[in-house]
ZADO-1210 file (C-alpha; in nm, 4 decimals, padded with zeros to 6 digits):
<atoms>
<atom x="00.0000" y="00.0000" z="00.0000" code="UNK" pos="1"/>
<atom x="00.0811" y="00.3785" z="-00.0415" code="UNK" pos="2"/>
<atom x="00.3437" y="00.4805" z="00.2732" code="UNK" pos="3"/>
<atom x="00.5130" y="00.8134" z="00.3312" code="UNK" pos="4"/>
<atom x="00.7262" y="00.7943" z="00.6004" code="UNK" pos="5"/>
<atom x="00.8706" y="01.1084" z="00.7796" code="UNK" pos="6"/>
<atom x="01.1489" y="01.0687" z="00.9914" code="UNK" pos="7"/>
<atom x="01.4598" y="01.3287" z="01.1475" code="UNK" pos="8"/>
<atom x="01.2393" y="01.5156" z="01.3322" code="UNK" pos="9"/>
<atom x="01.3238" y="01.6149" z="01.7228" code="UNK" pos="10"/>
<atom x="01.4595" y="01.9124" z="01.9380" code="UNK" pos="11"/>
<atom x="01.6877" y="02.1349" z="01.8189" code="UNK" pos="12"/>
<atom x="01.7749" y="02.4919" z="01.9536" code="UNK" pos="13"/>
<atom x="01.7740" y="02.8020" z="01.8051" code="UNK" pos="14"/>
<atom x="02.0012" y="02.8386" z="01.5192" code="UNK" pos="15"/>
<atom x="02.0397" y="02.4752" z="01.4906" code="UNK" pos="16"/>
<atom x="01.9793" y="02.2268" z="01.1593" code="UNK" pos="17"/>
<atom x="01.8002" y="01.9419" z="01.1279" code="UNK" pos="18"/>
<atom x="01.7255" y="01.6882" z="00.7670" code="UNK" pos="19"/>
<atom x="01.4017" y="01.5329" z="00.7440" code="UNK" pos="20"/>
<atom x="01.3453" y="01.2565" z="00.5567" code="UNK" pos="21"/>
<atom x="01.0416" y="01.1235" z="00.3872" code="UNK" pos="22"/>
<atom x="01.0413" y="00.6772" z="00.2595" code="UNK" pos="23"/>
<atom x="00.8119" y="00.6484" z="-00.0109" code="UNK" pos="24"/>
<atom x="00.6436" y="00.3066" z="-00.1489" code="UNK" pos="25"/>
<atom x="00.3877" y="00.1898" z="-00.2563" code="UNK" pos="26"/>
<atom x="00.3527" y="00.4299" z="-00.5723" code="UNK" pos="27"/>
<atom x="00.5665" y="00.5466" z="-00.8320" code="UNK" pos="28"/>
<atom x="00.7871" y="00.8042" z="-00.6480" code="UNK" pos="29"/>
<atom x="00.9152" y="00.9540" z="-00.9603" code="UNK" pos="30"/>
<atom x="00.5894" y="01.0480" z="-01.0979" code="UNK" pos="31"/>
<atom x="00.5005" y="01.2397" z="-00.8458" code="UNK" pos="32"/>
<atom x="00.5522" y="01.6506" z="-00.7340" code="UNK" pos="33"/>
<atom x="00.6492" y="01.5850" z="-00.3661" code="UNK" pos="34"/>
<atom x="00.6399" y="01.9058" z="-00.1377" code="UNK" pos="35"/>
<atom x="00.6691" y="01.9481" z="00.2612" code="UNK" pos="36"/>
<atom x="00.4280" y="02.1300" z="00.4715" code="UNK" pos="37"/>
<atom x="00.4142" y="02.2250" z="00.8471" code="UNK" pos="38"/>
<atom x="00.1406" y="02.2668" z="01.1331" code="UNK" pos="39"/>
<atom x="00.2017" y="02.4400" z="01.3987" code="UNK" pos="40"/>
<atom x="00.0161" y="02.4083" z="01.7373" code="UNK" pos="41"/>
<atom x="-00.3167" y="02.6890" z="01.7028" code="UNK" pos="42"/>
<atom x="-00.2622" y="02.7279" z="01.3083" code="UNK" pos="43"/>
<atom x="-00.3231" y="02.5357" z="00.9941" code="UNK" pos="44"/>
<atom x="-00.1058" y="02.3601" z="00.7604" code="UNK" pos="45"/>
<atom x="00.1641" y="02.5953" z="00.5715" code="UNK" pos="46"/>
<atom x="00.3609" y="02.4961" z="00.2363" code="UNK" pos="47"/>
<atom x="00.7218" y="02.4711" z="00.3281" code="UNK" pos="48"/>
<atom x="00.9003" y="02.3878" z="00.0213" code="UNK" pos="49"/>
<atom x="00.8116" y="02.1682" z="-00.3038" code="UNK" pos="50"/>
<atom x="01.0191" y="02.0128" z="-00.5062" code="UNK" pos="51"/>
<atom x="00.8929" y="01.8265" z="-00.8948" code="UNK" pos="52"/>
<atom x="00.9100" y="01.4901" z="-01.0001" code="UNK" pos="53"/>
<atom x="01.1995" y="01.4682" z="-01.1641" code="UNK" pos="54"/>
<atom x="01.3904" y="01.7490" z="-00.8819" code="UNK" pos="55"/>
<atom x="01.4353" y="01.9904" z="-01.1570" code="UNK" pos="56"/>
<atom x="01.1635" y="02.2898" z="-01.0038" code="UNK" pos="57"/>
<atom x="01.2008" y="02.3447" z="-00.6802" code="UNK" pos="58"/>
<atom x="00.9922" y="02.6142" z="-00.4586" code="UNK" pos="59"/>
<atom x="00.9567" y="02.7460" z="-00.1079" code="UNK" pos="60"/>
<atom x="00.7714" y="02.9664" z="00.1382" code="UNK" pos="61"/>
<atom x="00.9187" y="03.3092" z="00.1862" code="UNK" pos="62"/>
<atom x="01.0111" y="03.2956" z="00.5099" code="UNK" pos="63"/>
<atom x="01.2076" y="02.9521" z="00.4561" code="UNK" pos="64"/>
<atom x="01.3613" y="02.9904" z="00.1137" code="UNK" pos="65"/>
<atom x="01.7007" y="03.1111" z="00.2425" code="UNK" pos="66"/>
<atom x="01.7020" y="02.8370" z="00.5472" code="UNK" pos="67"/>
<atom x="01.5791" y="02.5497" z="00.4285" code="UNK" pos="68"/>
<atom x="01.6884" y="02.3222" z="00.0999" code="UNK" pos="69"/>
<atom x="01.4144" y="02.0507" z="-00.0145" code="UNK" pos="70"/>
<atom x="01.5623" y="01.7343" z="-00.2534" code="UNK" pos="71"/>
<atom x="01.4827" y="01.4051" z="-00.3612" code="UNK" pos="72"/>
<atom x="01.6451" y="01.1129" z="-00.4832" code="UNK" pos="73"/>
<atom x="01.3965" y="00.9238" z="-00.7121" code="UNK" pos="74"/>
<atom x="01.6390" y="00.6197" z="-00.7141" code="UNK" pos="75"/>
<atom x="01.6322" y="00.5785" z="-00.3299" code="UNK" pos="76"/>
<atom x="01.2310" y="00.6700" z="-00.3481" code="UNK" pos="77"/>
<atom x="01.3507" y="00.9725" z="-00.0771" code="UNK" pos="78"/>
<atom x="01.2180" y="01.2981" z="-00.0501" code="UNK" pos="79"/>
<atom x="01.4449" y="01.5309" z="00.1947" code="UNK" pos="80"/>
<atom x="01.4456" y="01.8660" z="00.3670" code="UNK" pos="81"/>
<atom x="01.7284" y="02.0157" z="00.5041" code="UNK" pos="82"/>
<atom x="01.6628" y="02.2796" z="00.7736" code="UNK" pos="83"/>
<atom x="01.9346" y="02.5422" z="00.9165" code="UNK" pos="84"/>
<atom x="01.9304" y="02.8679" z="01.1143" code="UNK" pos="85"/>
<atom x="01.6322" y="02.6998" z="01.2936" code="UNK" pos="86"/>
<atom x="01.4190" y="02.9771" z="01.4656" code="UNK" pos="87"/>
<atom x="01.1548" y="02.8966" z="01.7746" code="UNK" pos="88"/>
<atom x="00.8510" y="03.0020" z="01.5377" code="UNK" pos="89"/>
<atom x="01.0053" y="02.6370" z="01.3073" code="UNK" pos="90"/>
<atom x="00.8393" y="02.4578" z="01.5696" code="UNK" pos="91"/>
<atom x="00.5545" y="02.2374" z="01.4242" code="UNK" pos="92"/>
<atom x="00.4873" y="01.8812" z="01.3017" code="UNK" pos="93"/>
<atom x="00.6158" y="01.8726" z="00.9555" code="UNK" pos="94"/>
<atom x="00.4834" y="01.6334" z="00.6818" code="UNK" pos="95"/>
<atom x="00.5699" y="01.4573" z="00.3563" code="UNK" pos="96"/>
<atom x="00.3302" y="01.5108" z="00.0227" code="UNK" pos="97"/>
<atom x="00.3260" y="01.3637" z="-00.2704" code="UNK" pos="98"/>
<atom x="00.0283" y="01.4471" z="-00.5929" code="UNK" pos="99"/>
<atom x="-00.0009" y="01.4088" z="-00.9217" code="UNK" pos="100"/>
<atom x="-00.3546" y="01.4794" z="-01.0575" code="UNK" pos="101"/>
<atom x="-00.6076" y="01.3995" z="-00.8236" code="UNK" pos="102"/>
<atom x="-00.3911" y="01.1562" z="-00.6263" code="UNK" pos="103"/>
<atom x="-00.2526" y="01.3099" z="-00.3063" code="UNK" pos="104"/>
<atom x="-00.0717" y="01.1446" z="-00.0707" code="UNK" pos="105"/>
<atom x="00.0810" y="01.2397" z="00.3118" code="UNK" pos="106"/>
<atom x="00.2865" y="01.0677" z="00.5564" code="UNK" pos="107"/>
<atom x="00.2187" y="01.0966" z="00.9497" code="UNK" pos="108"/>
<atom x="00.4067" y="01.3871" z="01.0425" code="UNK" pos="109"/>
<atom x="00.7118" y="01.4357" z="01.2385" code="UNK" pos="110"/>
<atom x="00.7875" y="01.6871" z="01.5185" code="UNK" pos="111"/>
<atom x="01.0585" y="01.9353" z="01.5120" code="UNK" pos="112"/>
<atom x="01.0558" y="02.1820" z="01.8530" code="UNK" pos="113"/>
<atom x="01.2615" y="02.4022" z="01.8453" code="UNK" pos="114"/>
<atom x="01.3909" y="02.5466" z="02.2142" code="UNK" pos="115"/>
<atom x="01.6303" y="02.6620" z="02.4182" code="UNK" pos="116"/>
</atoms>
């Protein structure tokens, strides 16, 4: 069955980096757009960064594009996001994507806090 697996998440202080990682199966990865979003506690769910199927196009939020890098690796079926210059306001569960057409897929989520 369809799986997106997030994983990398955890506690990080301010001004630190952290690399999430997203497993896909179940589908063909490299058909897909794949993108990362975020939810923090109170809000809803913000595009972080999105990346397309065959890594070519790659986009982000304003307030992450010069912090954060998003890649994939459509051999390993991996999508990635790597996260530096963390800031407190980073701090929400942060979740895999993959569409293409009307198909849209998420993983569970993983938490990054970030804290002093």
């Amino acid at each position: 069955q369809v799986q997106l697996v997030e994983s990398g998440g955890g506690l990080v202080q301010p001004g630190g980096s952290l690399r999430l990682s997203c497993a896909a199966s179940g589908f063909t990865f490299n058909n897909y757009a794949t993108r990362w979003y975020r939810q923090a506690p109170g809000k809803e769910r913000e595009l972080v960064a999105g990346i397309s199927s065959h890594g070519g196009v790659t986009s982000y939020a304003d307030s992450m594009k010069d912090r954060f890098t998003i890649s994939r690796d459509n051999a390993k079926n991996t999508l990635s996001l790597q996260m530096n210059s963390l800031k407190f306001e980073d701090t929400a569960v942060y979740y895999c994507n993959a569409a293409r057409g009307g198909l849209n897929y998420w993983g569970q989520g993983t938490q990054v806090t970030v804290s002093s």
